[in-house]
C-alpha positions in Angstrom: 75.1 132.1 125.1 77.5 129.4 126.8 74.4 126.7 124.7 75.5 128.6 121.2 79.0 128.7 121.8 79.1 124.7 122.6 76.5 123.9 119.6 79.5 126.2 117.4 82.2 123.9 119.1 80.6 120.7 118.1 79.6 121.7 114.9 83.5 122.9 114.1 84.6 119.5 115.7 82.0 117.7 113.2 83.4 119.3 110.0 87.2 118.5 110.8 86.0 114.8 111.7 84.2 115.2 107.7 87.3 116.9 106.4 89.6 114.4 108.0 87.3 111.5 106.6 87.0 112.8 103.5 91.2 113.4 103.4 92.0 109.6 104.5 89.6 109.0 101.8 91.5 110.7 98.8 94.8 109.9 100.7 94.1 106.0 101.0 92.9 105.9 97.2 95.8 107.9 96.0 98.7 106.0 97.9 96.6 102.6 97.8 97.0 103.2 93.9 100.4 104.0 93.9 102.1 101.6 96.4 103.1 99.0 94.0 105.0 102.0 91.3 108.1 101.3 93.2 108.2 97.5 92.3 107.3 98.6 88.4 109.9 101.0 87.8 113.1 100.0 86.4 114.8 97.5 87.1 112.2 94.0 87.7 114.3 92.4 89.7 112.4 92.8 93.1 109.5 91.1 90.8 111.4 87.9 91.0 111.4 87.0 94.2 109.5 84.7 96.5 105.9 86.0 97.7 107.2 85.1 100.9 110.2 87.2 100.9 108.7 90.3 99.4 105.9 89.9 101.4 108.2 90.3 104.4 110.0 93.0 102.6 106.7 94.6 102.4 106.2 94.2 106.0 109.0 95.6 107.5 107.8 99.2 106.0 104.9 98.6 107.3 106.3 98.4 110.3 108.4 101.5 110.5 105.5 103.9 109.1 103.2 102.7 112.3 106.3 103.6 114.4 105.8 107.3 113.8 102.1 107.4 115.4 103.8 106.5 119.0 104.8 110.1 119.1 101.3 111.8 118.9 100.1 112.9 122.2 97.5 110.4 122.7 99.9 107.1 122.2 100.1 105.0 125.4 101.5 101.6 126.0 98.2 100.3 127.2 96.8 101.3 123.3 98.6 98.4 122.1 96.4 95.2 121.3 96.5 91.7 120.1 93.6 92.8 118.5 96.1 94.7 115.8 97.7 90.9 115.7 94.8 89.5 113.8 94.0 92.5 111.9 97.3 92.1 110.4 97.6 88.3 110.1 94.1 88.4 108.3 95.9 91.3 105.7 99.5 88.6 105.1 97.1 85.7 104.6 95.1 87.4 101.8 97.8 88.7 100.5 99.1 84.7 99.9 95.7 84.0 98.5 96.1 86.6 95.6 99.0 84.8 93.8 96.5 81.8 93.4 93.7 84.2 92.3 96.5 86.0 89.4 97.2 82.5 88.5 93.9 81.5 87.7 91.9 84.3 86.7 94.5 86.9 85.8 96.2 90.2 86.3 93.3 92.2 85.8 90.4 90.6 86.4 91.6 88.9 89.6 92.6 92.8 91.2 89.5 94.1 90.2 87.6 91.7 91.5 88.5 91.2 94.6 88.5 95.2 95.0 84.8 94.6 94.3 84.0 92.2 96.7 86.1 94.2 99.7 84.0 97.4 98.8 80.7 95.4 99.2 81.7 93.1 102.0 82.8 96.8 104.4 79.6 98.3 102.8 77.4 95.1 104.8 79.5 95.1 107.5 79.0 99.0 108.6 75.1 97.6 108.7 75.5 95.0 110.2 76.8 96.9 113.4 74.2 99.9 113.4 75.3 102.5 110.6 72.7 104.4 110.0 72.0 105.2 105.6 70.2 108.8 105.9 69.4 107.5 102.0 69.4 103.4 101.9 68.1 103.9 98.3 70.9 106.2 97.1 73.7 104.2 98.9 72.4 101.1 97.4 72.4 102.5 94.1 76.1 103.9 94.8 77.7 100.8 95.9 76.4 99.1 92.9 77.8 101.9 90.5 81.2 101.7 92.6 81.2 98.0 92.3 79.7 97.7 89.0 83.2 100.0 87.3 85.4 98.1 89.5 84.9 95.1 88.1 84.2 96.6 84.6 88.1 98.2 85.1 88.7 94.1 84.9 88.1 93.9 81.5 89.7 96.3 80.1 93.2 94.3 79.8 96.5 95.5 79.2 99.4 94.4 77.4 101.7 93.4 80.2 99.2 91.3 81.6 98.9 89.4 78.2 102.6 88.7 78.5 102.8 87.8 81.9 100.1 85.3 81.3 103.2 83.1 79.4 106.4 84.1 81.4 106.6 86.7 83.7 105.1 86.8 87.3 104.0 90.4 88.8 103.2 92.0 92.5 99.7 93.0 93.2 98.0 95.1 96.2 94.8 94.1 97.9 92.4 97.3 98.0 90.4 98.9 100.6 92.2 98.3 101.5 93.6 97.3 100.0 97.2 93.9 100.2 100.5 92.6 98.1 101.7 89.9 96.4 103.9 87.9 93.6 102.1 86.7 90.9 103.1 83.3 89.7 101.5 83.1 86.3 102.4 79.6 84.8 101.0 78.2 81.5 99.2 75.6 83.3 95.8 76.9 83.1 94.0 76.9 86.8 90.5 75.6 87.9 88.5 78.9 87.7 86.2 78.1 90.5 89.0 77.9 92.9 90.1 81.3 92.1 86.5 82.3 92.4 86.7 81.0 96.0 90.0 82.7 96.9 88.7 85.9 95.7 85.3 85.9 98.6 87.7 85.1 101.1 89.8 87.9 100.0 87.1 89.8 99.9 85.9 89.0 103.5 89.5 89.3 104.8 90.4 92.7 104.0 86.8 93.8 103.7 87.1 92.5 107.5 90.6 94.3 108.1 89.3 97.1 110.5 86.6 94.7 112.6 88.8 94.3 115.0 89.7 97.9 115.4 85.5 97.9 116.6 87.0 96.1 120.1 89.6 98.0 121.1 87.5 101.0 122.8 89.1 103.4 120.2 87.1 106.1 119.9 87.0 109.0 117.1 90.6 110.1 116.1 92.0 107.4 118.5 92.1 104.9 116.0 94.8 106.1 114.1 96.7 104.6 116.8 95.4 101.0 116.2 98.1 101.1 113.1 100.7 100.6 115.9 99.7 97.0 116.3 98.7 96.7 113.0 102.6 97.3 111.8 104.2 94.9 114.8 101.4 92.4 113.8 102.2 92.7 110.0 106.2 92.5 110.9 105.2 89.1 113.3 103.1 87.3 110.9 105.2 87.5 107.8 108.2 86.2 110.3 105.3 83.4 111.3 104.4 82.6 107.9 108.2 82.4 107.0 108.6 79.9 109.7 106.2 77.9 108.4 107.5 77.6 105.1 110.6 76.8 106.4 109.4 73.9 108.7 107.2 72.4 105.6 110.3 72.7 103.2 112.0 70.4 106.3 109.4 68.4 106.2 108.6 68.2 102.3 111.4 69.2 100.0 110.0 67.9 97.1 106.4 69.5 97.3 107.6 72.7 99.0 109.3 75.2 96.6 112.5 76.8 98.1 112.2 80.5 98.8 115.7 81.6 96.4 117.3 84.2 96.4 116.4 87.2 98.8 118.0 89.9 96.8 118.6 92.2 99.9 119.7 95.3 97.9 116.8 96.1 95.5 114.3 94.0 96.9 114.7 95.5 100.7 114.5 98.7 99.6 111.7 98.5 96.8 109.7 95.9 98.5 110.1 99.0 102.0 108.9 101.6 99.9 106.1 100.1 99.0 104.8 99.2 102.2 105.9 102.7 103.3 103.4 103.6 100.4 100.6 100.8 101.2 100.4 101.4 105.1 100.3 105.2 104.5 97.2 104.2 102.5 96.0 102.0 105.6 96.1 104.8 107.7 94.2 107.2 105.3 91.8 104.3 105.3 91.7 104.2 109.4 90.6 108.0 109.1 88.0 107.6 106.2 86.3 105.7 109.0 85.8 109.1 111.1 81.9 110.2 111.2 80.4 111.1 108.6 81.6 107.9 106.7 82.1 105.3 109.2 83.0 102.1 108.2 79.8 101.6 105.4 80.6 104.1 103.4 84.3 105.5 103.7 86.2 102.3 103.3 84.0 101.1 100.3 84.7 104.6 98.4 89.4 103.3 99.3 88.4 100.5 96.6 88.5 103.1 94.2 92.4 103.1 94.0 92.4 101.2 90.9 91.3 104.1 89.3 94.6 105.8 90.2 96.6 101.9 89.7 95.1 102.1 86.0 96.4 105.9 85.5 100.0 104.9 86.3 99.1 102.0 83.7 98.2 104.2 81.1 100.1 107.0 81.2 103.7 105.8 82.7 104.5 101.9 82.3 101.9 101.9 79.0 100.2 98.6 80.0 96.8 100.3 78.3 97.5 101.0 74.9 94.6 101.8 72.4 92.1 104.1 71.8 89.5 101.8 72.7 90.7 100.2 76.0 91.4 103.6 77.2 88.0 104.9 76.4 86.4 101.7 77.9 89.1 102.2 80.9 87.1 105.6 81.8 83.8 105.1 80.9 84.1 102.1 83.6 86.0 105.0 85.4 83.6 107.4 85.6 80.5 105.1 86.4 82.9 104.2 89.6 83.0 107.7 90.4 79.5 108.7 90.0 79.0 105.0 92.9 81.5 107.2 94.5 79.4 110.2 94.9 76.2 108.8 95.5 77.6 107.0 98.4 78.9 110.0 99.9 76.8 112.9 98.6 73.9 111.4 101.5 76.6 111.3 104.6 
């Protein structure tokens, strides 16, 4: 009896790990897709500023969600790890990267791209520490379907990006899981290869984001509370990256572009929301990791936020207009989706 009433304990514990796996899934792709809805709205002045300072903007609502997950039971003091540190200087530093990739390869493209290449980089890295595939053929054929209507999503265009490809400049998130930044879209037209190169290391950045997380002896729901030091570590690195700027425009007026104006009150409080938005995404994403997912699996199937990014598109700030891009948009949408449940249909 006491043997059957255990095996029914474990097996309960099992399906809320699923069910909270399965939750940070649809809550990462859902809030990763909408993070960047409170820099589109109205007014576009937040749009305007400096990578830099709406990147620290960004930051600092980072850094008050992760302050929340100190009051759940489990939080100590000794939790806290440099290890977050890197996690979250790896996320600011891709996050510069993107305005180069925008610049050279487009609104688009670039986003979809580099969604691509994080959802295959945390697919190889979940093997490459032990995750077991109950159905290697099946996963493989899923994270080429995901990967394959990510980057067909790419093509699809929209009419704000063909405009902003002359005159306006645009924030952007990173997938998985997931990142943000200004797009600087000049007229100047970019060597391609170079964005090419900016969007693997993009890729291997955030696809990387939660490697760290493997060090820290978190174990099961524990890691939620390795979001702690991933918000002080986001917070310290765009302060870090600020100073830099700051000694190199010192140094270098003529190279270094000024950062201008900071536009405290719009661009506080929309570049705050949406990294209230973007970390509550982040930690969705920290739970799709739970068993049965892990990291192979759950943070691949976050990368399909663009799906909801391209409904906001369509349907609320019309940047997909036309029968046919629409249709293309979810045809490419549902053979994600089908990737989608392949991968996870054999966990």
């Amino acid at each position: 009896r006491e043997k059957l009433v255990g095996s029914f304990l474990h097996c309960l514990e099992l399906m809320s790990d699923a069910v909270l796996a399965w939750g940070g899934v649809f809550g990462a792709v859902f809030l990763f897709g909408t993070f960047a809805v409170p820099m589109k709205a109205g007014s576009k002045t937040s749009m305007n500023l400096h990578p830099l300072v709406f990147q620290t903007y960004v930051s600092i609502g980072v850094f008050l969600t992760s302050l929340p997950v100190m009051l759940l039971p489990s939080w100590e003091f000794s939790h806290f790890t440099v290890l977050g540190l890197c996690s979250a200087f790896m996320w600011t530093l891709a996050n510069m990267m993107c305005a180069t990739v925008v610049e050279t390869l487009g609104v688009s493209v670039g986003q979809s791209l580099w969604s691509g290449m994080v959802a295959l980089v945390s697919f190889f890295e979940g093997l490459a520490f032990g995750e077991q595939l109950p159905n290697p053929i099946s996963a493989a054929v899923g994270i080429v379907l995901l990967v394959g209507g990510i980057v067909g999503l790419a093509f699809v265009g929209t009419d704000a990006a063909a405009q902003a490809s002359s005159q306006t400049r645009d924030c952007l998130e990173i997938g998985g899981a997931s990142a943000l930044t200004e797009a600087a879209i000049s007229t100047t037209r970019r060597p391609i290869a170079r964005g090419l190169v900016f969007v693997l290391w993009i890729g291997l950045l955030i696809g990387s984001l939660f490697v760290p997380l493997r060090y820290t002896g978190l174990q099961g729901r524990d890691k939620i509370l390795f979001s702690v030091s991933f918000g002080c570590g986001a917070l310290v690195s765009s302060l870090l990256f600020l100073l830099v700027h700051t000694i190199a425009r010192h140094c270098s007026r003529e190279r270094v572009q000024p950062l201008g104006s900071w536009a405290p009150r719009e661009g506080l409080l929309r570049g705050t929301l949406c990294g209230i938005l973007w970390n509550g995404g982040n930690i969705c994403s920290i739970l799709a990791l739970l068993p049965p997912l892990g990291m192979g699996i759950g943070y691949p199937l976050t990368q399909s936020c663009i799906l909801v990014g391209g409904i906001w598109g369509i349907f609320v700030f019309k940047e997909i207009t036309g029968c046919r891009k629409i249709t293309y948009f979810f045809v490419c949408a549902a053979v994600m989706l089908t990737g989608a449940t392949f991968l996870g249909a054999f966990k």
